[in-house]
C-alpha positions as CSV (number, residue, x, y, z in Angstrom):
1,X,123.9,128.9,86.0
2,X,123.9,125.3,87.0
3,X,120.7,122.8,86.1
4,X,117.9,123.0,88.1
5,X,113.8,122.8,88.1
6,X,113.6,126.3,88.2
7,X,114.4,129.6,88.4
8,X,116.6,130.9,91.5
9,X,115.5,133.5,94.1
10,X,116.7,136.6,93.4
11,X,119.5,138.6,94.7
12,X,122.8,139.5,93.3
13,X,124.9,136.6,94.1
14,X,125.4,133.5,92.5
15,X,123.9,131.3,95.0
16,X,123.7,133.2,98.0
17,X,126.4,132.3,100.8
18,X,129.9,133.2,101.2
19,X,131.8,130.0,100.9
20,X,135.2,129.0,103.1
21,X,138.4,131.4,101.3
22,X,140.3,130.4,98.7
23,X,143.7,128.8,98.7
24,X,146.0,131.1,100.6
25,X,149.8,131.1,100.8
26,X,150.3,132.9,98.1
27,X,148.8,136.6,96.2
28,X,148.9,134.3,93.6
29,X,149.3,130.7,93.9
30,X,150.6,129.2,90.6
31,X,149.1,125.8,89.1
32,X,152.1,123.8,90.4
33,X,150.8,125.4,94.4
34,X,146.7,124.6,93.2
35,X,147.9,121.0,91.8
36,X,149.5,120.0,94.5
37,X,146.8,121.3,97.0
38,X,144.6,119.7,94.8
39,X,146.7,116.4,95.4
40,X,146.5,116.7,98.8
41,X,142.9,117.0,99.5
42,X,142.5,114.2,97.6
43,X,144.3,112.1,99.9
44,X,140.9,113.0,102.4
45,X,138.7,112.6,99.5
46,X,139.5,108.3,99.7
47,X,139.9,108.2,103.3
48,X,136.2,110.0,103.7
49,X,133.6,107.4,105.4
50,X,130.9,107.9,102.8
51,X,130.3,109.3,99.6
52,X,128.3,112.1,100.3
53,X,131.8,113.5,102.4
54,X,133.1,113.0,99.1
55,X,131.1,115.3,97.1
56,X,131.3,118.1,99.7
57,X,134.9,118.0,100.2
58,X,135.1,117.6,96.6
59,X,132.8,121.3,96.4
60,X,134.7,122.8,98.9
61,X,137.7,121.8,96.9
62,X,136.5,123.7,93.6
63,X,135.7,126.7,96.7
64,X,138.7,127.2,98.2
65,X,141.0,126.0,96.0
66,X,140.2,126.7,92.4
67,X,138.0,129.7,93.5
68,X,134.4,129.8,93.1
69,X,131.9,131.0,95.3
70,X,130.0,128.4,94.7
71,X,129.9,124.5,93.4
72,X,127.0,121.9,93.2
73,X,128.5,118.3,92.7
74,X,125.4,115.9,91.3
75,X,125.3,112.1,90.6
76,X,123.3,109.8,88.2
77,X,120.8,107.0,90.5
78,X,119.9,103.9,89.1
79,X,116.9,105.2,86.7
80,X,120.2,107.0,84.8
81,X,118.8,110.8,85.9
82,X,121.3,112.7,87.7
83,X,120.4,114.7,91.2
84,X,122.3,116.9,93.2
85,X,123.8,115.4,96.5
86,X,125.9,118.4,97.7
87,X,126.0,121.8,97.2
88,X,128.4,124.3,98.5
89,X,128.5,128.1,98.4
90,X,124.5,128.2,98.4
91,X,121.9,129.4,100.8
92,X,119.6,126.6,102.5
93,X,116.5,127.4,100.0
94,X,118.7,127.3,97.4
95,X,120.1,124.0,98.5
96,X,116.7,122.5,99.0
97,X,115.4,123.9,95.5
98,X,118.9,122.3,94.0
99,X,118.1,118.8,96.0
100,X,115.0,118.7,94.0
101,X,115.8,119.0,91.0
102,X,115.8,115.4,88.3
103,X,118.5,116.3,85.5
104,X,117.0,113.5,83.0
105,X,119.6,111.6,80.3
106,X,118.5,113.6,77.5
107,X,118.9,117.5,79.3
108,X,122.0,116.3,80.6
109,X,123.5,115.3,77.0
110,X,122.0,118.6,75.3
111,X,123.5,121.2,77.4
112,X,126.6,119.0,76.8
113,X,126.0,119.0,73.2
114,X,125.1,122.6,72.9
115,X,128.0,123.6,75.1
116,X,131.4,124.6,74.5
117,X,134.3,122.5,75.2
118,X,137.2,124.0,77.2
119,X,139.6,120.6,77.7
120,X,137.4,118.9,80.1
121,X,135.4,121.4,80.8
122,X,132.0,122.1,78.9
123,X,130.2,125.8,79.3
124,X,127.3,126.8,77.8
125,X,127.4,130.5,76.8
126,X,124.6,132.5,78.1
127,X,121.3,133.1,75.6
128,X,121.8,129.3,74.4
129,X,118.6,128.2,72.4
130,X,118.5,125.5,75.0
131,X,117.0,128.1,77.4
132,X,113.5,128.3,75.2
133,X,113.2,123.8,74.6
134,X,110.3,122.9,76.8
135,X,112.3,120.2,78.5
136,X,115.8,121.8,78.8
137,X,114.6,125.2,79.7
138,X,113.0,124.8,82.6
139,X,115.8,122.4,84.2
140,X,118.5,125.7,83.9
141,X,118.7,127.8,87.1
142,X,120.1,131.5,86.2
143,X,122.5,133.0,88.9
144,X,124.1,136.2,89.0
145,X,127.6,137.3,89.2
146,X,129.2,138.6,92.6
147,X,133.0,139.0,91.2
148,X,134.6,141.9,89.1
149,X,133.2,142.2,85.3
150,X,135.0,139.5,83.3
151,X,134.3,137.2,80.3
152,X,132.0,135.2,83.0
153,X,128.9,136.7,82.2
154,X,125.0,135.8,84.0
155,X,123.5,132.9,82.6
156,X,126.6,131.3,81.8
157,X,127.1,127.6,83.0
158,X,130.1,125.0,83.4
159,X,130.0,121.1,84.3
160,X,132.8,119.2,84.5
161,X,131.6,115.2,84.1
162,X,132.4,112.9,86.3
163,X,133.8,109.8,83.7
164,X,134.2,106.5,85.4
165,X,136.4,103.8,83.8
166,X,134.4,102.5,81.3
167,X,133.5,106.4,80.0
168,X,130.2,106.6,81.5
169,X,129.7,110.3,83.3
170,X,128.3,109.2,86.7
171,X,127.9,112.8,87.7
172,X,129.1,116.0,87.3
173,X,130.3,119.1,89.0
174,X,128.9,122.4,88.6
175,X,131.3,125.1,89.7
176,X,129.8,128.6,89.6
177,X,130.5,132.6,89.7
178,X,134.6,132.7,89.5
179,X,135.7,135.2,91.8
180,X,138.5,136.2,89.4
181,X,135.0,137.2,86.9
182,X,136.6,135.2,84.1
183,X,135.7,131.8,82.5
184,X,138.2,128.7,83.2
185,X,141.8,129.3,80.9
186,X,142.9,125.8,79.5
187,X,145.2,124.8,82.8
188,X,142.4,125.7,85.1
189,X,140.1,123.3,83.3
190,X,142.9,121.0,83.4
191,X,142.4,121.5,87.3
192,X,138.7,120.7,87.1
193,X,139.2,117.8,85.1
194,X,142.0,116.7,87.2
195,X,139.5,117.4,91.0
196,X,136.6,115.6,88.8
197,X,138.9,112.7,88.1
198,X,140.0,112.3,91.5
199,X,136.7,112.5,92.4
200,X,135.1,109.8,90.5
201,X,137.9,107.3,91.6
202,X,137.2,108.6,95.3
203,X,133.5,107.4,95.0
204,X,134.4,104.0,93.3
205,X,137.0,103.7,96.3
206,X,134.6,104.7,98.9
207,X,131.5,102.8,97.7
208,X,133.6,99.8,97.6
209,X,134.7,99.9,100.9
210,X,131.5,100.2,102.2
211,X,130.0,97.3,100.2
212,X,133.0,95.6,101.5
213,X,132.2,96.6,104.9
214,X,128.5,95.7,104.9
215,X,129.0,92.2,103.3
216,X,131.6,91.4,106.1
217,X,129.4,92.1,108.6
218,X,126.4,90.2,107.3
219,X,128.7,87.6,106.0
220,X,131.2,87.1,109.3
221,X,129.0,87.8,112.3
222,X,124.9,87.2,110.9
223,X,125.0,84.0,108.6
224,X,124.5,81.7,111.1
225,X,121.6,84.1,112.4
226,X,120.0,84.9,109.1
227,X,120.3,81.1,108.2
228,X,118.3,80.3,111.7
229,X,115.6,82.7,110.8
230,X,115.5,81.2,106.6
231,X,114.7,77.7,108.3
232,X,112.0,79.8,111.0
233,X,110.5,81.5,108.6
234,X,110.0,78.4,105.7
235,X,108.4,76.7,109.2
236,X,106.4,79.4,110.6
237,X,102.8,78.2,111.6
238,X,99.9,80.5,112.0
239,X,99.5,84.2,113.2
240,X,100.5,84.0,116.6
241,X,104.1,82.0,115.4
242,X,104.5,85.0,112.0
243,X,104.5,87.7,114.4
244,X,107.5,85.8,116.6
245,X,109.1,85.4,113.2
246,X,108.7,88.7,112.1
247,X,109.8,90.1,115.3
248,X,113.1,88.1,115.3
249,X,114.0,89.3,111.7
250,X,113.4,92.7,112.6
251,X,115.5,92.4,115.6
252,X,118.4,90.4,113.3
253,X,118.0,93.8,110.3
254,X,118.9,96.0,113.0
255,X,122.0,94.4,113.8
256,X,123.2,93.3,110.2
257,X,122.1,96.4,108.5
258,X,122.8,99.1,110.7
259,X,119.6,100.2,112.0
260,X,118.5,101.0,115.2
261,X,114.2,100.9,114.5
262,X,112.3,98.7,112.2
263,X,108.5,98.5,111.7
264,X,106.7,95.9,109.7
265,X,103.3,96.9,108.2
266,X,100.8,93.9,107.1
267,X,97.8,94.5,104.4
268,X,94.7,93.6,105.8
269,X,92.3,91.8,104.3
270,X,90.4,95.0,102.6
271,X,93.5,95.7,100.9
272,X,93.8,99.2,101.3
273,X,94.5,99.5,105.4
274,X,98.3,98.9,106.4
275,X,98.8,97.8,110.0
276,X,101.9,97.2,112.4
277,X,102.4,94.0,113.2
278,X,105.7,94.4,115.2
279,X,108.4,96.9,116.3
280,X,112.1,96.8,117.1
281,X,113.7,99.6,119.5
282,X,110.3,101.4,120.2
283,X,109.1,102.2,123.7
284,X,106.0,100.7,124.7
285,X,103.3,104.2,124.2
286,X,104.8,104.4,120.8
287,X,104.1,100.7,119.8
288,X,100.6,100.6,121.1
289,X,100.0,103.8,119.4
290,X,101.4,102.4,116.1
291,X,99.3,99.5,116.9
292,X,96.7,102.1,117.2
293,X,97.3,103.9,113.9
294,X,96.8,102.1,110.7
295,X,98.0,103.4,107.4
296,X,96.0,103.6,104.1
297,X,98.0,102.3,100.6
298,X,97.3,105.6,99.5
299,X,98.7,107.7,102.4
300,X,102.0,105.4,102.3
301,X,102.6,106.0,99.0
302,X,103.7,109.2,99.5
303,X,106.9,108.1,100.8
304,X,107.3,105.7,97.5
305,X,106.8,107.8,95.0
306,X,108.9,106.6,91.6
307,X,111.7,109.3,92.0
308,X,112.3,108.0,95.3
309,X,113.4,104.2,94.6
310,X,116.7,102.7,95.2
311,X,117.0,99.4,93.7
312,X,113.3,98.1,95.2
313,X,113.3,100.5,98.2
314,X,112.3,103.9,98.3
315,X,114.0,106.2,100.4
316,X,112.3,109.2,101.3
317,X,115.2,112.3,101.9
318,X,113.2,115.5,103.6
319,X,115.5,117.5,101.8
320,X,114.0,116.9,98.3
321,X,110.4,115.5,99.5
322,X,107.4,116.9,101.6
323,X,105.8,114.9,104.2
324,X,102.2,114.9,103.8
325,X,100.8,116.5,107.3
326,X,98.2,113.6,107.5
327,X,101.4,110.5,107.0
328,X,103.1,113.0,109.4
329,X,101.0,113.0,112.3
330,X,100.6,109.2,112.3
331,X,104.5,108.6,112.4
332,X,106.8,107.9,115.5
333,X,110.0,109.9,114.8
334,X,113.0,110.2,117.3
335,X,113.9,113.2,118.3
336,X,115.6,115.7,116.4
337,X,119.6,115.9,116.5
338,X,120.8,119.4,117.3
339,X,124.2,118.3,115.7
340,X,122.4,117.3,112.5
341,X,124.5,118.1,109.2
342,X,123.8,118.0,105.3
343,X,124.0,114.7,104.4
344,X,123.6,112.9,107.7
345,X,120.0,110.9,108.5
346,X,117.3,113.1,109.6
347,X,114.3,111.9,111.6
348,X,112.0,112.9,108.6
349,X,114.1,110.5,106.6
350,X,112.6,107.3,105.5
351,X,113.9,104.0,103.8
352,X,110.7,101.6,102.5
353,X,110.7,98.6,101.2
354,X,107.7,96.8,99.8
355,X,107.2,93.2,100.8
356,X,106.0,91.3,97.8
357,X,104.3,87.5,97.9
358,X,106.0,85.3,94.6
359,X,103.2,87.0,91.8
360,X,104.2,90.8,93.3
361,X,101.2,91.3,95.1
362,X,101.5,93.4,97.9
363,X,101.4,91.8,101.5
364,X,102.9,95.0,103.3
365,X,106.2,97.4,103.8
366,X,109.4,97.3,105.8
367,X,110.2,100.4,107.1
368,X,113.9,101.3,108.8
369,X,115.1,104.3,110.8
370,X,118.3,105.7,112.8
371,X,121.0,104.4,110.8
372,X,123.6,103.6,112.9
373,X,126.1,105.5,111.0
374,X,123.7,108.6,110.9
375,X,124.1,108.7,107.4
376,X,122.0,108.0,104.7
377,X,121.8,104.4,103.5
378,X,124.2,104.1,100.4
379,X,123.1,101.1,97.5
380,X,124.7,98.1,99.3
381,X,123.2,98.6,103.0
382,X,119.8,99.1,100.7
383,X,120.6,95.5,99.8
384,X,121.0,94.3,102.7
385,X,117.4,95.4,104.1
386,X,116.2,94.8,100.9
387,X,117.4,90.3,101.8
388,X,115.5,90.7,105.1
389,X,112.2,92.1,103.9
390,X,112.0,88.9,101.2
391,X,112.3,87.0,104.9
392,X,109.6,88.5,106.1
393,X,107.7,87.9,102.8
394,X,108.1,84.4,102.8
395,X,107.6,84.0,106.4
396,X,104.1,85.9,105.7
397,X,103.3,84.3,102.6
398,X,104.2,80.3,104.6
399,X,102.1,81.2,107.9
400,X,99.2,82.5,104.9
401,X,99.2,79.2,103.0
402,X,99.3,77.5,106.5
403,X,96.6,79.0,108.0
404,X,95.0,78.2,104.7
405,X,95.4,74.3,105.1
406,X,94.7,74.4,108.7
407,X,91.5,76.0,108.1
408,X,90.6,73.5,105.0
409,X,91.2,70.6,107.3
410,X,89.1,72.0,110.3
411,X,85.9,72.9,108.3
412,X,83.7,71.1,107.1
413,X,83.3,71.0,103.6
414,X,79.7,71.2,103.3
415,X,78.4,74.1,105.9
416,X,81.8,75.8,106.5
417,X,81.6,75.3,110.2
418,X,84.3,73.8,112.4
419,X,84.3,70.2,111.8
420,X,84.0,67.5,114.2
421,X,88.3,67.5,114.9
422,X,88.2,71.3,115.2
423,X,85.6,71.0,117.4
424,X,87.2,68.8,119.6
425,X,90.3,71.0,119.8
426,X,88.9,74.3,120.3
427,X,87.0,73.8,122.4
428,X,89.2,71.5,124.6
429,X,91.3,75.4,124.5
430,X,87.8,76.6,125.3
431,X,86.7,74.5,128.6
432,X,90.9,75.4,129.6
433,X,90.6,78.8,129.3
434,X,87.5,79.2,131.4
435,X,88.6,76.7,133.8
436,X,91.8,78.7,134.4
437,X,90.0,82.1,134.2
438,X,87.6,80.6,136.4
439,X,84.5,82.0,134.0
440,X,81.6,80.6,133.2
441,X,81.2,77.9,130.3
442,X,78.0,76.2,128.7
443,X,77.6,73.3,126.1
444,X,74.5,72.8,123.8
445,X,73.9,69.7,121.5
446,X,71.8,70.7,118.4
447,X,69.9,68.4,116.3
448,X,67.7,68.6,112.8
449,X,64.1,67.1,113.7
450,X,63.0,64.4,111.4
451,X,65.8,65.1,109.1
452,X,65.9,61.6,107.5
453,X,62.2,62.9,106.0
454,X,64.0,65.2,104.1
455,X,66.6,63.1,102.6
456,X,64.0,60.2,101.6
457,X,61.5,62.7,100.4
458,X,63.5,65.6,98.4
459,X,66.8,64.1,98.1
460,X,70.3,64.3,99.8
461,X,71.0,67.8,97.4
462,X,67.6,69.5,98.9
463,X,69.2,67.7,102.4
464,X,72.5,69.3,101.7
465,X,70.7,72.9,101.5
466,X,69.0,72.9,103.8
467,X,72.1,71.7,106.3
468,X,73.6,75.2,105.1
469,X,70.9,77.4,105.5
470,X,70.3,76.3,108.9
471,X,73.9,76.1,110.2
472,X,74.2,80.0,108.2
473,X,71.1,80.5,110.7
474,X,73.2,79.5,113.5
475,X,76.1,80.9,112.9
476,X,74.7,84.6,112.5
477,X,73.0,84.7,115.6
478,X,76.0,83.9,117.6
479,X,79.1,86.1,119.3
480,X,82.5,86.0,117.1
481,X,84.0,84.0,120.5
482,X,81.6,81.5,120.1
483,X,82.2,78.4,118.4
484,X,79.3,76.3,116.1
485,X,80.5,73.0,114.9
486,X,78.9,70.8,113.1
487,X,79.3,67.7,114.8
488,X,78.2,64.8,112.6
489,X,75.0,64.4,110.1
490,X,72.6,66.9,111.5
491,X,74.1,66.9,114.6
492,X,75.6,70.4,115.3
493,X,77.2,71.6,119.2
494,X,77.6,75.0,120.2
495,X,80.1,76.4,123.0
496,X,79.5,79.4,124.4
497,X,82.4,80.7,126.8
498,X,81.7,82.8,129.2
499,X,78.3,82.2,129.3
500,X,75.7,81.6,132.5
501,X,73.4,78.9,131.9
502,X,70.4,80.9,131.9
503,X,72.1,84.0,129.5
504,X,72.8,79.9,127.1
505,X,69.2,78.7,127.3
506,X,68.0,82.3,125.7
507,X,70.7,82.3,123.4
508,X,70.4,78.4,122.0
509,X,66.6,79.0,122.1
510,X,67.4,81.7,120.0
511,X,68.5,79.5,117.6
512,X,65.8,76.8,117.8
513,X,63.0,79.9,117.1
514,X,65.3,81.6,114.1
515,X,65.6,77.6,112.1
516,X,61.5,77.9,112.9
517,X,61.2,80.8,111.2
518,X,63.5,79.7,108.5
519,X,61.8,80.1,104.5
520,X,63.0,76.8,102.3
521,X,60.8,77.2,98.9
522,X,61.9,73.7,97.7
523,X,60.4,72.0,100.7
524,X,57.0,73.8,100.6
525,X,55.3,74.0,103.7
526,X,57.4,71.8,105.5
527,X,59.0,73.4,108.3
528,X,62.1,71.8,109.7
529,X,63.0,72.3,113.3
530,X,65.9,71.7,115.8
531,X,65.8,70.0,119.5
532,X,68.7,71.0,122.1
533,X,70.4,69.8,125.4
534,X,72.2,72.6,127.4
535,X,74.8,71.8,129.6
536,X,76.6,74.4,132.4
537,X,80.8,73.3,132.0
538,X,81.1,71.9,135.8
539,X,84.1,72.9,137.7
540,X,87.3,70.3,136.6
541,X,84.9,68.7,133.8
542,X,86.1,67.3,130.8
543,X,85.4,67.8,127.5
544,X,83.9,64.1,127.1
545,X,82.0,63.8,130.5
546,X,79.8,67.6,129.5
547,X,79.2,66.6,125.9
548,X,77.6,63.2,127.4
549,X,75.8,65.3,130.0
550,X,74.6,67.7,126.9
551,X,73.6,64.6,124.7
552,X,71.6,63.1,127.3
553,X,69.9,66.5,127.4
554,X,69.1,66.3,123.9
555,X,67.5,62.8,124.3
556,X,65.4,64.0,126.7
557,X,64.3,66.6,124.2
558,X,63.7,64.7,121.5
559,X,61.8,61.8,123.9
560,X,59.6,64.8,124.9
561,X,58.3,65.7,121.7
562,X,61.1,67.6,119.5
563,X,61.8,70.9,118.6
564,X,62.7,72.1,122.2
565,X,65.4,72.5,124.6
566,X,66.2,70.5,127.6
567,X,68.7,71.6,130.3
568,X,71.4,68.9,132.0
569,X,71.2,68.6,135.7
570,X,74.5,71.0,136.8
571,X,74.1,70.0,139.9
């Protein structure tokens, strides 16, 4: 049996399909022939491109050459639980059932405990008392036996550890069903421990090539890009600047780590909706309907689940993990490769990585696809992604505290409304705009009646109220593309873009009748009311020369008895 989460499908086998045959050359190849082809494989296992070829050449080895129908080669992740990462011998449920299994610390170290030890080589007999612990028990996956009645009996189990340097089992293999029928003699676990040792220094060879690899490349051909976009991203300003930023680190991942798609996902403001904020590699449908789609925190957590994390990213493998058909249906996947093989990247594969502001709050996710390699990310190309997404945090978190201070400065303090600099800016953009659209544009100038009455008779505190309540007056009764400022005192100017005069009278009388109607218990029955000069933007106008024609509107308002509107002469 080999550990698992539970028990295998039956059938008479030990893990279902016939592996590649045995070493041949021989009827019966002595250890000196199964050392030496032993020896010789190993040569591939070090020259293999990534450590998942590793394990399955290392399975096929315990196959073909020591003779086992069947072999499952597991390794321990970074939370110290082992999983299995190749499996050979095995049908593809069993393979998928074996991919999901978590062998934790403490099963691991009481099946070895509880087991025999044969050299290198530990087997726990069938009928172990291990088989009834609530936590062992249900981690042990029973197989049958396909060979010729030996002392390898059903239920029985072997791992051969996987020991690095310092004495620490990284992993283990998990040969299974001898075809000779017989448990492991002490030279053939000799010959396990020796494959499992040459294993183990295959992985330490391989990983460190391709950390090697992936730190040349960032290193030697990205620093002076990664240092350009540090420097863009410290001085990103606003929205419209992030997403440039974001896009250009996106663009710089894919190229330094490997990956042919990024996405990045913003929190908005409710903090539970997750939406795209740019794209590298996608065509222009799938974008806008990414654009299109937003994501819920709880739907995206599906694919970051605790079991899934590698150092701060999570990387979703469909061979151990279920899409949820809702995440599913939202997602833009590439097309599937007809040539696709264990261990390569599958478009249901996923690597995540949360983007985190300097307290570990949330500000979105990082997501990567189509590894260049087509295979799946290994710890140090994790690393790499894992450098740009804190890019993209602090770009995110800057253009935030930006956005912040440019806001404070253009509001003012008292009513919240664009102050008088703001005002002047905007809708400078504003009168542009239209010009250039050649739309429509009209100016009011707003002010309090009598307002100095208020001051002198309630106070400048009762003054400041009822400043707010009026300009909160205003402000809800106007479009989102409108702009209210508050221009000075109790002066206040609305721009309304895109706007005929007459559609701008109803609407800025609007206004006049809704500060009327206005309820202010501290001033009693006093009522306060507003007087206005409307102004249609003139072809080629400037900003100063329709705010004069606007205040001179007003002043015909006021000089006609208050709480009205007057209109400017467009003509």
């Amino acid at each position: 049996m080999v550990l698992s989460p539970q028990e295998a499908p039956g059938g008479p086998g030990a893990l279902g399909s016939e592996p590649a045959p045995p070493l041949a050359g021989r009827a019966q190849p002595t250890p000196v022939d199964v050392l030496r082809e032993i020896l010789r494989r190993a040569r591939g296992l070090t020259s293999a491109l990534h450590c998942h070829e590793v394990l399955r050449l290392s399975a096929e080895t315990a196959c073909q050459v020591l003779g086992y129908q069947a072999c499952g080669v597991a390794l321990r992740g970074e939370g110290g639980t082992f999983r299995y990462e190749a499996l050979v011998g095995g049908s593809a449920d069993e393979e998928r059932q074996l991919r999901r299994c978590v062998v934790s610390t403490g099963v691991y170290e009481a099946v070895v405990d509880a087991s025999v030890a044969v050299g290198p080589v530990y087997w726990l007999p069938p009928g172990s008392k291990l088989e009834d612990d609530p936590e062992v028990g249900p981690a042990l996956l029973r197989t049958g036996v396909s060979g010729p009645a030996g002392s390898w009996q059903e239920g029985s189990l072997l791992l051969v550890p996987l020991v690095d340097a310092g004495g620490t089992a990284v992993g283990f293999l998990a040969p299974e069903d001898p075809r000779s029928g017989d448990l492991p003699g002490a030279v053939e676990a000799m010959l396990l421990g020796s494959l499992a040792e040459l294993t183990e220094i295959a992985l330490e060879t391989v990983c460190a090539r391709e950390a090697a690899q992936q730190a040349r490349v960032v290193a030697e051909t990205q620093r002076r890009q990664l240092e350009e976009l540090l420097a863009a991203s410290v001085a990103v300003r606003g929205r419209d600047a992030l997403d440039d930023v974001l896009g250009e680190i996106s663009r710089t991942l894919t190229r330094a780590g490997g990956f042919r798609r990024a996405g990045i996902h913003l929190l908005e403001e409710d903090r539970r909706t997750l939406r795209v904020r740019c794209t590298v590699s996608l065509e222009a449908p799938e974008d806008r309907r990414l654009r299109d789609t937003p994501y819920t925190l709880d739907e995206i957590a599906a694919v970051m689940q605790p079991d899934m994390r590698v150092s701060r990213s999570y990387l979703f493998d469909h061979r151990r993990h279920e899409m949820p058909a809702e995440l599913d249906a939202k997602m833009v996947k590439p097309a599937p490769d007809p040539d696709w093989v264990d261990g390569a990247w599958h478009p249901l594969d996923m690597l995540t990585v949360p983007l985190l502001d300097p307290d570990g709050e949330l500000l979105g996710v990082l997501s990567v696809d189509e590894p260049v390699s087509g295979q799946l990310p290994g710890p140090p190309q994790v690393r790499t992604v894992e450098m740009f997404a804190d890019q993209c945090s602090l770009a995110v978190v800057e253009a935030r505290r930006y956005e912040k201070a440019l806001a404070e400065a253009g509001a003012d303090p008292l009513t919240g409304l664009a102050n008088r600099r703001a005002l002047l800016t905007r809708a400078g953009e504003i009168l542009a705009d239209a010009e250039r659209r050649r739309l429509p544009c009209t100016v009011g100038f707003l002010d309090l009646d009598h307002f100095k009455e208020v001051n002198d008779r309630w106070g400048h505190a009762v003054g400041d109220e009822v400043l707010v309540e009026v300009s909160r007056a205003m402000a809800e009764r106007l479009r989102s593309s409108d702009l209210v400022a508050r221009y000075g005192g109790e002066e206040f100017v609305v721009v309304l873009p895109g706007t005929r005069l007459d559609r701008a009278v109803g609407i800025i009388e609007g206004l006049r009748r809704r500060v009327a109607a206005l309820e202010l218990p501290k001033l009693g029955r006093h009522r306060v009311s507003i007087s206005g000069g409307v102004a249609l933007v003139r072809p080629g106008e400037t900003l100063a020369e329709v705010f004069a024609r606007a205040d001179a509107a007003l002043y015909a308002a006021k000089n006609a008895g208050r709480d009205r509107l007057s209109v400017a002469d467009a003509a």
